[in-house]
C-alpha positions in Angstrom: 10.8 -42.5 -91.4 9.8 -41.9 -87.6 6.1 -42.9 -87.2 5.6 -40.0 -85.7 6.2 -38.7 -88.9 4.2 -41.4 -90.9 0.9 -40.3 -89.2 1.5 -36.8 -89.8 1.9 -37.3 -93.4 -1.2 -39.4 -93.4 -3.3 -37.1 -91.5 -2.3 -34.4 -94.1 -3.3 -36.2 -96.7 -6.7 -38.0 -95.7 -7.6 -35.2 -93.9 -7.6 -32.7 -97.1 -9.1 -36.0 -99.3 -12.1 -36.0 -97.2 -12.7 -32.6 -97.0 -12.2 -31.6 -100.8 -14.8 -34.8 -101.6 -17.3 -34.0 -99.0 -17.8 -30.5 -99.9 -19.0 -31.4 -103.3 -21.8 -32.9 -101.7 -23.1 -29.4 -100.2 -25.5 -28.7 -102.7 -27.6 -31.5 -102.4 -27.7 -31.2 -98.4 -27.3 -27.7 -97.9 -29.1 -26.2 -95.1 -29.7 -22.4 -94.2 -26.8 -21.5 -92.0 -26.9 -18.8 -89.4 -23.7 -18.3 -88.3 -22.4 -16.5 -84.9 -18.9 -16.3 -84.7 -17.0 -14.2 -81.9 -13.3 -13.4 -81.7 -11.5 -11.0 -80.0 -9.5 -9.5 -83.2 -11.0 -8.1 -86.3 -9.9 -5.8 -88.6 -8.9 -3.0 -88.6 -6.9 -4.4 -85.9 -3.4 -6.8 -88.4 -3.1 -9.5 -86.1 -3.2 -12.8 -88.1 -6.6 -14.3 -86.0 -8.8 -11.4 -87.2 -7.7 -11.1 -90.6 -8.1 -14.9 -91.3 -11.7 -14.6 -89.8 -12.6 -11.6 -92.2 -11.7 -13.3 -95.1 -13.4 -16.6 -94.2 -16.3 -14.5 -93.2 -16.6 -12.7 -96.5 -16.1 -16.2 -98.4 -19.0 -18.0 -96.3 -21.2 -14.7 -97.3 -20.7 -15.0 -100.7 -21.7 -19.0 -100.5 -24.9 -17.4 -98.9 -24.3 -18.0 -95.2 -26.2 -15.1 -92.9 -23.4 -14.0 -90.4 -22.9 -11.8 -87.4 -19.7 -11.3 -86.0 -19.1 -10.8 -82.6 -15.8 -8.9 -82.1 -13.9 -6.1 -79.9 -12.6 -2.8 -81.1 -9.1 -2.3 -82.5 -6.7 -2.8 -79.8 -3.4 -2.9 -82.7 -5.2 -1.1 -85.6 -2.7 1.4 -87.3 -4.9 4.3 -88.0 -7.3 4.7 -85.3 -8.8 3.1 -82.6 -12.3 3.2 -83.2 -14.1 1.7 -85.5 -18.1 1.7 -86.2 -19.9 -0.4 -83.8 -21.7 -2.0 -85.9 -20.9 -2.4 -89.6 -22.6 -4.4 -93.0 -20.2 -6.2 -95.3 -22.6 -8.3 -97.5 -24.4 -10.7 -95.6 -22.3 -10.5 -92.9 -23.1 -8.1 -89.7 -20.3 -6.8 -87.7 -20.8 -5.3 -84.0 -17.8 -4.5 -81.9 -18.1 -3.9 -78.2 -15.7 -1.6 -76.2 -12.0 -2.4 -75.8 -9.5 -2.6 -72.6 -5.6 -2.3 -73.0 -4.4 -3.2 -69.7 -0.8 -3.3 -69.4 -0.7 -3.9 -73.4 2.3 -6.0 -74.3 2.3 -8.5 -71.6 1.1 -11.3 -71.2 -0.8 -10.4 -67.8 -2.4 -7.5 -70.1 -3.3 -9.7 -72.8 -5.0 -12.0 -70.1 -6.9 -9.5 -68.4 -8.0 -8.0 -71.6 -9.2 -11.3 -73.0 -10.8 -11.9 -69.6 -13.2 -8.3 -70.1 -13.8 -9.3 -73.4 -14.9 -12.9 -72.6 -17.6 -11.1 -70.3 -19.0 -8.9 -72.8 -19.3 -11.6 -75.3 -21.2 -13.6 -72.7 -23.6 -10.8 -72.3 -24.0 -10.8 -76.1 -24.8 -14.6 -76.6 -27.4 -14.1 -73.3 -29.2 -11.4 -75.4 -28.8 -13.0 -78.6 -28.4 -16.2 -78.6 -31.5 -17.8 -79.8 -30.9 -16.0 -82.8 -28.5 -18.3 -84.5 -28.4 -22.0 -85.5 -24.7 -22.6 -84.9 -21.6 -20.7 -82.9 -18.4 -20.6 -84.0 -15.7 -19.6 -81.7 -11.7 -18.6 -82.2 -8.9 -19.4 -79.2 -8.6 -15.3 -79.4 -8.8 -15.1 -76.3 -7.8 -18.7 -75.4 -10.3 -19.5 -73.1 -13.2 -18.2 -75.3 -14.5 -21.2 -76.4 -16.0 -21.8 -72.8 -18.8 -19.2 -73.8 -19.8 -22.2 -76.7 -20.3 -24.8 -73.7 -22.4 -22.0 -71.6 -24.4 -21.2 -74.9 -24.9 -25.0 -75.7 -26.5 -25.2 -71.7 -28.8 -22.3 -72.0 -30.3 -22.6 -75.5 -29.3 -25.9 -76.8 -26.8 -23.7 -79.4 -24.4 -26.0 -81.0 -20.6 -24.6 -81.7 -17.9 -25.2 -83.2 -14.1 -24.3 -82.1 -11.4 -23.2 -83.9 -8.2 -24.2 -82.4 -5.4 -21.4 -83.5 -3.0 -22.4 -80.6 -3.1 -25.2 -78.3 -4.1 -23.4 -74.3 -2.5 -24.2 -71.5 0.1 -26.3 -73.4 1.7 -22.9 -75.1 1.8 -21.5 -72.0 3.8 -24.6 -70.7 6.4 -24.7 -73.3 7.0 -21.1 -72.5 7.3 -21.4 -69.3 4.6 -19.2 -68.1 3.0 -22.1 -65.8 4.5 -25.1 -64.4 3.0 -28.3 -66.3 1.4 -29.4 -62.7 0.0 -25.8 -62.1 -4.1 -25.6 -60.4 -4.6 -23.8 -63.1 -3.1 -25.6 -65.9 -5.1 -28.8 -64.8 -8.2 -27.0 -64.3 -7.8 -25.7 -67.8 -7.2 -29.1 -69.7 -10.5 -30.4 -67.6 -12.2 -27.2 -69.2 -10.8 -27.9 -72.1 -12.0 -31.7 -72.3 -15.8 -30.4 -70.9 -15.5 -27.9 -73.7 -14.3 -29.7 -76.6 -16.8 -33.0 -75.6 -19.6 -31.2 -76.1 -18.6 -29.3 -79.1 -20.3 -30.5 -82.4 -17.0 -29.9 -84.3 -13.4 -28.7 -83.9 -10.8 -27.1 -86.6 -7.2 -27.1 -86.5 -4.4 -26.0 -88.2 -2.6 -28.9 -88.1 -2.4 -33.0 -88.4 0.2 -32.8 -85.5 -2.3 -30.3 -83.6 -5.2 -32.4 -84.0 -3.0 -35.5 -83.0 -2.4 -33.4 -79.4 -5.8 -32.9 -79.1 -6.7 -36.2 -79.5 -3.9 -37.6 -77.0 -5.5 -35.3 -74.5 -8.9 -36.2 -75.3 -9.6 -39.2 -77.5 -13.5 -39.1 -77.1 -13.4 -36.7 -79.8 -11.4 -38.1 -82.2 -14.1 -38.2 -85.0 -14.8 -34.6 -84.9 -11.7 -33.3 -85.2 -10.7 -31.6 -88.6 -7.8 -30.6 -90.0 -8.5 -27.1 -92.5 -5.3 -25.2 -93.4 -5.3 -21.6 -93.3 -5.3 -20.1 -96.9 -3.6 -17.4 -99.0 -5.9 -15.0 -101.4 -3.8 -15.8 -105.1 -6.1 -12.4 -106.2 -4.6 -10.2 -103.7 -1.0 -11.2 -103.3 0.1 -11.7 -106.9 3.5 -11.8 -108.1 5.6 -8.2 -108.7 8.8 -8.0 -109.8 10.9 -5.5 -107.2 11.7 -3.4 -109.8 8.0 -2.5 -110.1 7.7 -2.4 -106.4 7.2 0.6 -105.0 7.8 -0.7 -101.6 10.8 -2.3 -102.4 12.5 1.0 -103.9 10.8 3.0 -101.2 12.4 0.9 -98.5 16.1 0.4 -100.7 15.2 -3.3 -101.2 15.6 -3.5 -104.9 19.4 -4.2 -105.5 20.2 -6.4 -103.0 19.0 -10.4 -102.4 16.5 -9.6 -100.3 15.8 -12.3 -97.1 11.6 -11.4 -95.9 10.5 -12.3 -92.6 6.7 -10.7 -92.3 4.2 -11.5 -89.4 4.8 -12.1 -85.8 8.0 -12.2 -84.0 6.2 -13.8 -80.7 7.4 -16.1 -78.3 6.8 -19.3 -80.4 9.1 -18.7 -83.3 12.7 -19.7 -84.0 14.5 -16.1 -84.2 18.1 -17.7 -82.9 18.5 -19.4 -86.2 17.6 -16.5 -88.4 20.3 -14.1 -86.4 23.1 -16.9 -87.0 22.4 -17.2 -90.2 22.0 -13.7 -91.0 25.7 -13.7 -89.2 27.4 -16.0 -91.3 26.3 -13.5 -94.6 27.1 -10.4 -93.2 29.9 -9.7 -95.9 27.8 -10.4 -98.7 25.5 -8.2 -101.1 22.2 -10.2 -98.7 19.9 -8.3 -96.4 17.8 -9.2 -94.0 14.1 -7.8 -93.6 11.7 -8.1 -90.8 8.3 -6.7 -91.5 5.9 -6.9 -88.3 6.0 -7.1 -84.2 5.6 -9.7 -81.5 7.4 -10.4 -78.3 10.6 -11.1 -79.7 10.8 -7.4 -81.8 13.0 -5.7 -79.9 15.1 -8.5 -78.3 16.6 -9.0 -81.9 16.8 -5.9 -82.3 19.1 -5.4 -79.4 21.1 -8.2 -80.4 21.8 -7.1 -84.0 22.9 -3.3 -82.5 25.3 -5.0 -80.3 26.4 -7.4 -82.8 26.6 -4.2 -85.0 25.0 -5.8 -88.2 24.6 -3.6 -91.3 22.5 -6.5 -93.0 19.6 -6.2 -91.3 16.0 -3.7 -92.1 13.3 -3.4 -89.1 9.3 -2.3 -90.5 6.4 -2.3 -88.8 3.4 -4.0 -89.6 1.6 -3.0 -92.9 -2.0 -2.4 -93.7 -3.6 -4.9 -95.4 -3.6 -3.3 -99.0 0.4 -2.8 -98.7 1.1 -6.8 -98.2 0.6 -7.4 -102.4 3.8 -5.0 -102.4 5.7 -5.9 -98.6 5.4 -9.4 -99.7 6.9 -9.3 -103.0 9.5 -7.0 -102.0 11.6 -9.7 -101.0 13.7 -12.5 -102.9 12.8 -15.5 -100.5 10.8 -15.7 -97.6 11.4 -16.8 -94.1 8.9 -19.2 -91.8 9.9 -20.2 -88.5 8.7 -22.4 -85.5 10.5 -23.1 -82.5 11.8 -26.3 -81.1 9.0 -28.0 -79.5 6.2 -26.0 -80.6 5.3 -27.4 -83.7 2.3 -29.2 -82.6 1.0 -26.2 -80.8 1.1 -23.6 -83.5 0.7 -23.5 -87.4 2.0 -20.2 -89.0 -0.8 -18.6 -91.2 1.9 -16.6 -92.7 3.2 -18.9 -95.0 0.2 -19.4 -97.3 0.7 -15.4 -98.7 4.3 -16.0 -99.0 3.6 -18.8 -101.2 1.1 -16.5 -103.2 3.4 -14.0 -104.3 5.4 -16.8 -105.7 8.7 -16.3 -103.8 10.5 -19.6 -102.8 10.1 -20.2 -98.7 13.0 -21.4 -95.7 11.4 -23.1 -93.2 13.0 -23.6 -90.2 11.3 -26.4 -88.0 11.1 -29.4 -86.1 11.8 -33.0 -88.3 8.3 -33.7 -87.2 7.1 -30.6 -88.6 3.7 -31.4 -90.9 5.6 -28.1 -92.9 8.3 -30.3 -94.1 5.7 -32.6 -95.7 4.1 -29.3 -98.0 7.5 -27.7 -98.7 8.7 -31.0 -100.2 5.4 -31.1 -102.0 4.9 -27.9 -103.3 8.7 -27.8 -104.4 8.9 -24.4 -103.3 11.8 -24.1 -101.1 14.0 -25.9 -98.3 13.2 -27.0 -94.6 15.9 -26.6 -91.4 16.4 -28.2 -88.6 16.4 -25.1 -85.4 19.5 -24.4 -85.0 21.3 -25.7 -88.3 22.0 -21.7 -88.9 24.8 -22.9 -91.6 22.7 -24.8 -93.8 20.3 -22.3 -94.1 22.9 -19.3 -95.0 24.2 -21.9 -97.4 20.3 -22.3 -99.2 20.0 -18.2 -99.0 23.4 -18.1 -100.5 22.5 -20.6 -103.3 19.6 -18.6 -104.3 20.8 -15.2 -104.1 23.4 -17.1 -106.8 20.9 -18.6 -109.0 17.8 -16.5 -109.8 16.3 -19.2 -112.0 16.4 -21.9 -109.7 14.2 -19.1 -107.3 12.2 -18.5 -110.0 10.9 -21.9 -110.2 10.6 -22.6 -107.0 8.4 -19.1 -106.1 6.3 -20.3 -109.1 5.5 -23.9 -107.7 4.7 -22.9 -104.4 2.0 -20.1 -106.0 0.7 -23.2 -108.1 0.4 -25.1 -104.8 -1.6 -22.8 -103.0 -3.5 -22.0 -105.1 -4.5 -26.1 -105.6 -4.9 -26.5 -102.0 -5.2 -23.4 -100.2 -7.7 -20.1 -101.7 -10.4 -19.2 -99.5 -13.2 -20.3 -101.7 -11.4 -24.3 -100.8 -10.8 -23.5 -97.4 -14.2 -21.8 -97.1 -16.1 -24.7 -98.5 -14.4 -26.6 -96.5 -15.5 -24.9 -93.5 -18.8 -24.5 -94.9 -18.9 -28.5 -94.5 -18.1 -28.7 -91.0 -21.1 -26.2 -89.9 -23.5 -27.8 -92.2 -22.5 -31.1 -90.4 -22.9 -29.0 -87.3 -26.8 -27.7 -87.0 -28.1 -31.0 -87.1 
């Protein structure tokens, strides 16, 4: 074992330890929390950053945290593009400023975008910020969390970050900037001004919190590791053959292979194609449910490769995924090579709630191989290694039983390790922490 791989199995584990035994503490030190929190998405907009923060939201509400969210309207929403501009769920208070969609699709649109909103949310804090005890702020858009330094300056506000991908390092490994670019070495000095003076930040990850660390170690002890989570009462298990979505969408007779989420620039698509390749013959299909940059690209590729194996959907609303998710027979998750201490896939968590066993395909160093081996719910593959994982889809698409047990275990593991009212607690420890 690599000991790269030794400290990310470690970090997993002593990470979660702490955190599960801490939080029983909370109601002998719990202290009234009022809780900012700005991000960029929110529903009814599906990408993966505002649906997360609803349901965490919700879950802290319910624990009896006063909230007020701090978010843009629906730039992706399926329905409409407006939504109230300000709205009650609970004890949580939503108000949504006015939206841009600049050039929407690239990445210079999604910059500029971000920028306008980062303004607007500025505004807000100046106007409201004494009104809070503690900040919390998402990396959507990345450079967001520079509004938790500026409120910290003006009114002594402390905040907490949470890190969904690691800026400018992404953009890096995708080649966007140049790893000696002004700009990416202004934005790790803004990052380590940031994060310094932060009272807390979350990550995904034990491989993402080891980055941050290596770029800066003066915040080692407030660094925390919190999973995303899957909601085991929404996503429960169906059988396709009371699916409606599956029958609707002709999934029922065939071994169905489910890819749902984003197709962006960080995930391992190559692999998925090949395999997809080697199975063309066979009674298997192939189902991609979402968007992302890497949509129609595939899409392309499969027309010229002329495959008859493959199903393209777009995203779903949120009350179709119990159904979208159990359409399928097994469930794909992918990283790319190199990014796998830069992302963590949200994605996987409701795949593992509607009990269907998982492929991951990932780096060796990948903290997923560690839960997929734990959770016995599935197989891990190396990018690239296209033949071993057409052999696994093959196996199970053989033996229904051994698929069976496998989408059971990983619902049992999830619902162990990773429901909202866990992860919420969790959270709900690091802001107490926080205010004082």
């Amino acid at each position: 074992m690599t000991l790269s791989k030794w400290i990310n199995q470690k970090l997993f584990l002593s990470s979660s330890t702490h955190l599960e035994a801490k939080s029983k503490q909370l109601v002998e030190t719990k202290k009234t929390v009022k809780l900012s929190v700005i991000t960029q998405f929110f529903p009814p907009d599906y990408a993966a950053t505002g649906q997360l923060i609803e349901e965490l939201v919700r879950q802290l509400g319910q624990e009896g945290v006063d909230i007020e969210v701090f978010t843009s309207q629906p730039g992706y929403a399926f329905k409409s593009s407006n939504a109230p501009a300000i709205e009650k769920l609970g004890r949580v208070r939503v108000q949504r400023s006015r939206t841009a969609q600049l050039w929407p699709g690239r990445i210079r649109g999604k910059a500029v975008n971000g920028v306008l909103f980062t303004l607007r949310a500025a505004l807000h804090l100046l106007r409201n910020g004494r009104r809070y005890n503690i900040l919390l702020l998402t990396t959507a858009p990345p450079f967001l969390p520079i509004l938790g330094y500026l409120a910290y300056a003006l009114f002594r506000l402390p905040y907490v970050c949470i890190l969904y991908d690691l800026y400018p390092d992404i953009a890096i490994a995708l080649n966007v900037i140049p790893t000696d670019h002004w700009l990416a070495r202004f934005w790790r000095r803004l990052n380590r001004l940031v994060w310094q003076k932060a009272r807390a930040i979350v990550v995904l990850s034990p491989a993402m919190k080891l980055r941050v660390i290596a770029t800066c170690p003066q915040v080692a002890d407030k660094v925390f590791v919190i999973h995303s989570w899957g909601d085991p009462d929404l996503i429960v298990p169906i059988a396709k053959q009371e699916n409606w979505f599956a029958w609707k969408h002709n999934l029922v007779k065939k071994f169905t292979v489910l890819y749902s989420g984003n197709m962006g620039r960080c995930h391992d698509m190559d692999t998925i194609l090949e395999a997809a390749k080697l199975l063309q013959d066979e009674p298997i299909q192939f189902v991609f449910v979402g968007g992302g940059a890497k949509r129609e690209e595939l899409i392309k590729e499969v027309n010229r490769l002329e495959l008859k194996n493959f199903v393209f959907l777009p995203y779903q609303d949120k009350e179709v995924l119990p159904y979208s998710l159990t359409a399928g027979d097994l469930s794909l998750v992918s990283v790319d090579a190199g990014m796998e201490s830069l992302v963590a896939p949200s994605k996987l968590y409701p795949v593992l709630a509607a009990a269907r066993p998982v492929a991951v395909i990932c780096s060796q160093y990948s903290y997923l191989r560690q839960m997929i081996t734990d959770a016995n719910c599935g197989d891990t593959f190396e990018n690239g290694d296209s033949h071993s994982l057409a052999e696994f889809i093959r196996l199970l698409s053989q033996d229904k039983e051994l698929a069976k047990r496998m989408g059971r275990a990983g619902r049992q593991y999830m619902r162990a390790n990773f429901t909202p009212q866990i992860i919420s607690q969790q959270y709900l420890e690091v802001l107490q922490k926080s205010i004082y």
